[in-house]
C-alpha positions as CSV (number, residue, x, y, z in Angstrom):
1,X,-8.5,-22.6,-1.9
2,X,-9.3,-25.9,-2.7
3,X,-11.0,-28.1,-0.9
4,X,-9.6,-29.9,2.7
5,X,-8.5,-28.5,5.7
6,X,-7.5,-25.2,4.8
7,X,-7.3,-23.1,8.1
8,X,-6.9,-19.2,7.6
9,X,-7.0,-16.3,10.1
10,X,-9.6,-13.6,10.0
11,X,-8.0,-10.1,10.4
12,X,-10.5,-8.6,12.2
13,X,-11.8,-10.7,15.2
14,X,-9.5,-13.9,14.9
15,X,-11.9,-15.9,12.8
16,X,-11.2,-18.9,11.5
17,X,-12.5,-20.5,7.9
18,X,-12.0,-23.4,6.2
19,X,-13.7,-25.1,3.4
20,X,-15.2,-29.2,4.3
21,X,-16.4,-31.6,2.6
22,X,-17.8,-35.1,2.6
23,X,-18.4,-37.2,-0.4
24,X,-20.7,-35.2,-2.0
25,X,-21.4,-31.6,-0.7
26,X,-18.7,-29.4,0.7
27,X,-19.2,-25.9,2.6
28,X,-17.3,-23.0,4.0
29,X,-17.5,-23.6,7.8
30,X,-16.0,-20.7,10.5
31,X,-15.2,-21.0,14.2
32,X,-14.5,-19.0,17.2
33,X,-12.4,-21.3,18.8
34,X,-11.1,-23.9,16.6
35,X,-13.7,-26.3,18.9
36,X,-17.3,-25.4,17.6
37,X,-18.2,-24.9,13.9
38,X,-20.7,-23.0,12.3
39,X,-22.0,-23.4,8.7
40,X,-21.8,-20.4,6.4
41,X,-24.0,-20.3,3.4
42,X,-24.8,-23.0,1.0
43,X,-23.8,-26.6,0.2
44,X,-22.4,-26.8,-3.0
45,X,-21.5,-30.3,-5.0
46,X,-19.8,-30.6,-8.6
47,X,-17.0,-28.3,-8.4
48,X,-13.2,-28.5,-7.9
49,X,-13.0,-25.9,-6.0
50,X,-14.6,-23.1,-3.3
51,X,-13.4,-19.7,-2.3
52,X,-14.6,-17.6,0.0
53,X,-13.7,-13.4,1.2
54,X,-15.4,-11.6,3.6
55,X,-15.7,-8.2,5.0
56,X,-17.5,-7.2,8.1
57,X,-19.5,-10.6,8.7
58,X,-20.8,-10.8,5.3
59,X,-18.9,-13.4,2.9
60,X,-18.9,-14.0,-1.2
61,X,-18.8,-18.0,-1.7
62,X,-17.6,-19.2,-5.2
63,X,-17.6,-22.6,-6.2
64,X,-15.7,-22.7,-9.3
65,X,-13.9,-25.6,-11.9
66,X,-10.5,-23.5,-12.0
67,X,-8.3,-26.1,-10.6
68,X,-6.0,-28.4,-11.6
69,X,-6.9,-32.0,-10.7
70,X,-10.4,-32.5,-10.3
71,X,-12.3,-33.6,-7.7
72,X,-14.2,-36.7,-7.8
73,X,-18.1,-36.3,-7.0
74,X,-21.0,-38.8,-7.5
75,X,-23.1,-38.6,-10.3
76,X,-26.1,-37.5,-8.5
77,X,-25.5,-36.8,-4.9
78,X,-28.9,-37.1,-2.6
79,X,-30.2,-34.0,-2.2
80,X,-29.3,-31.2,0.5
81,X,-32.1,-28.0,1.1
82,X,-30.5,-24.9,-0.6
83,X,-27.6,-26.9,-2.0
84,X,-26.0,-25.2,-5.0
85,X,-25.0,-27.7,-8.0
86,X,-21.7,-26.6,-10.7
87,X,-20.6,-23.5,-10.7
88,X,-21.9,-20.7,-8.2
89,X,-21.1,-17.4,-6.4
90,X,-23.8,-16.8,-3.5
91,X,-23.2,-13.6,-0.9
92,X,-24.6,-14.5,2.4
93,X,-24.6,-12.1,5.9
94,X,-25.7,-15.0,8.9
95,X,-25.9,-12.3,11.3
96,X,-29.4,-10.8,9.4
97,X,-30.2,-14.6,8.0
98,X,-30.0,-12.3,4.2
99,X,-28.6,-14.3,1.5
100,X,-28.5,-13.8,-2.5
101,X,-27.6,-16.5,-4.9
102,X,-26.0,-14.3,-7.8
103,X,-25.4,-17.6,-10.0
104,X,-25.7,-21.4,-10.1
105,X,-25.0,-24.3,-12.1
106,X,-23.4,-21.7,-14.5
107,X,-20.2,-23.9,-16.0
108,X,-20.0,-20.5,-18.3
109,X,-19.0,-18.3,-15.3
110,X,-15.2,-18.5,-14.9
111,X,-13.7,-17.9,-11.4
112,X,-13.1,-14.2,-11.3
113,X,-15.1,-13.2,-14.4
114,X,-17.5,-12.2,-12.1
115,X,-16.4,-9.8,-9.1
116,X,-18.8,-8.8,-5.9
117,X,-17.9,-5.5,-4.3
118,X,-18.6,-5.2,-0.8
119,X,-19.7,-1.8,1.2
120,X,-16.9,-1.4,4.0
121,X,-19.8,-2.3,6.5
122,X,-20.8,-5.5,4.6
123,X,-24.7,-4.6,4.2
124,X,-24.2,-4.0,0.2
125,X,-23.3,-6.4,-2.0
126,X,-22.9,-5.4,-5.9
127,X,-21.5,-6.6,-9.3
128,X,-22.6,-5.6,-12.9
129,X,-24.7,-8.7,-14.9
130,X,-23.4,-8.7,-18.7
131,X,-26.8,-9.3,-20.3
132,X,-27.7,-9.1,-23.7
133,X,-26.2,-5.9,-24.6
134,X,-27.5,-4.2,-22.2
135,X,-25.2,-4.6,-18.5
136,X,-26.7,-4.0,-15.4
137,X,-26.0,-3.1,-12.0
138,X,-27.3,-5.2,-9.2
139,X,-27.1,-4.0,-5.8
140,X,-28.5,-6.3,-2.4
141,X,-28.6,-4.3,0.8
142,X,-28.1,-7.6,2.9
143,X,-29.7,-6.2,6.2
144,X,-33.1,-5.4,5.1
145,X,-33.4,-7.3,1.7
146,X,-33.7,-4.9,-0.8
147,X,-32.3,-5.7,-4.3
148,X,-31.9,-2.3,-7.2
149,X,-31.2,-3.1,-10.7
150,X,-29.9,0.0,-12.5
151,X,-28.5,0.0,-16.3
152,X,-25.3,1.1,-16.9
153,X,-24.8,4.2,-18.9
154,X,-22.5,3.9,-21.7
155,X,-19.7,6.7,-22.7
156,X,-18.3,6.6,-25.8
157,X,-19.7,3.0,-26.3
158,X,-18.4,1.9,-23.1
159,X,-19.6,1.0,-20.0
160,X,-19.3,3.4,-16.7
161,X,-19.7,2.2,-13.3
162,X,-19.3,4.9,-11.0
């Protein structure tokens, strides 16, 4: 989803989404109602485009440069608390206030290089960091906090994530 008024169903409760922006920061927004909308996660500025999946009230934001078209941005837009600059993915849960910001201002990441798995509950977030060499698993248990960092065994000189 680019950016705009981009209105999409939730599934499970009748959720709706969209993605707004203003001249310089844009942000994933949901509503009850259609009426009264609510902020989810960060700003973000310098990207064409952001897309967003949840599961069980916890939601994976990407803001990403795979788009035709562009978008035009100013060259340094006044600052925002907690706004995200370029390329990022950040994993929020508003119902615990638990956030993680996996990357930002990354124009190396590519939209969908990067994938975050979500428990069927929505308290775990994971994906594997490349590294140097040496991939890890990061794991963020968005009700209480807690992040784990494990390395990744490797069989026959590949990596296994199990």
């Amino acid at each position: 989803m680019g950016y705009g008024h981009h209105y999409s169903p939730h599934p499970e409760d009748a959720r709706l989404l969209t993605v707004l922006r203003d001249e310089a920061w844009a942000r994933l927004y949901r509503s009850e109602d259609g009426a009264r909308w609510t902020p989810v996660g960060r700003p973000v500025t310098g990207t064409f485009g952001v897309g967003a999946v949840d599961r069980a009230g916890t939601f994976v934001v990407t803001a990403h440069n795979n788009l035709y078209g562009g978008e035009e941005w100013p060259e340094e837009p006044a600052a925002v608390e907690g706004g995200l600059r370029g390329p990022s993915l950040h994993v929020v849960r508003p119902a615990t206030g638990r956030e993680v910001v996996v990357y930002s201002a990354a124009p190396e990441r590519g939209f969908g290089e990067l994938e975050v798995a979500l428990s069927p509950s929505g308290r775990c977030a994971a994906w594997v960091e490349p590294g140097d060499g040496s991939p890890t698993l990061e794991v963020a248990d968005l009700d209480d906090g807690a992040r784990h960092r494990v390395a990744l065994p490797r069989v026959a000189g590949r990596m296994v994530w199990f």
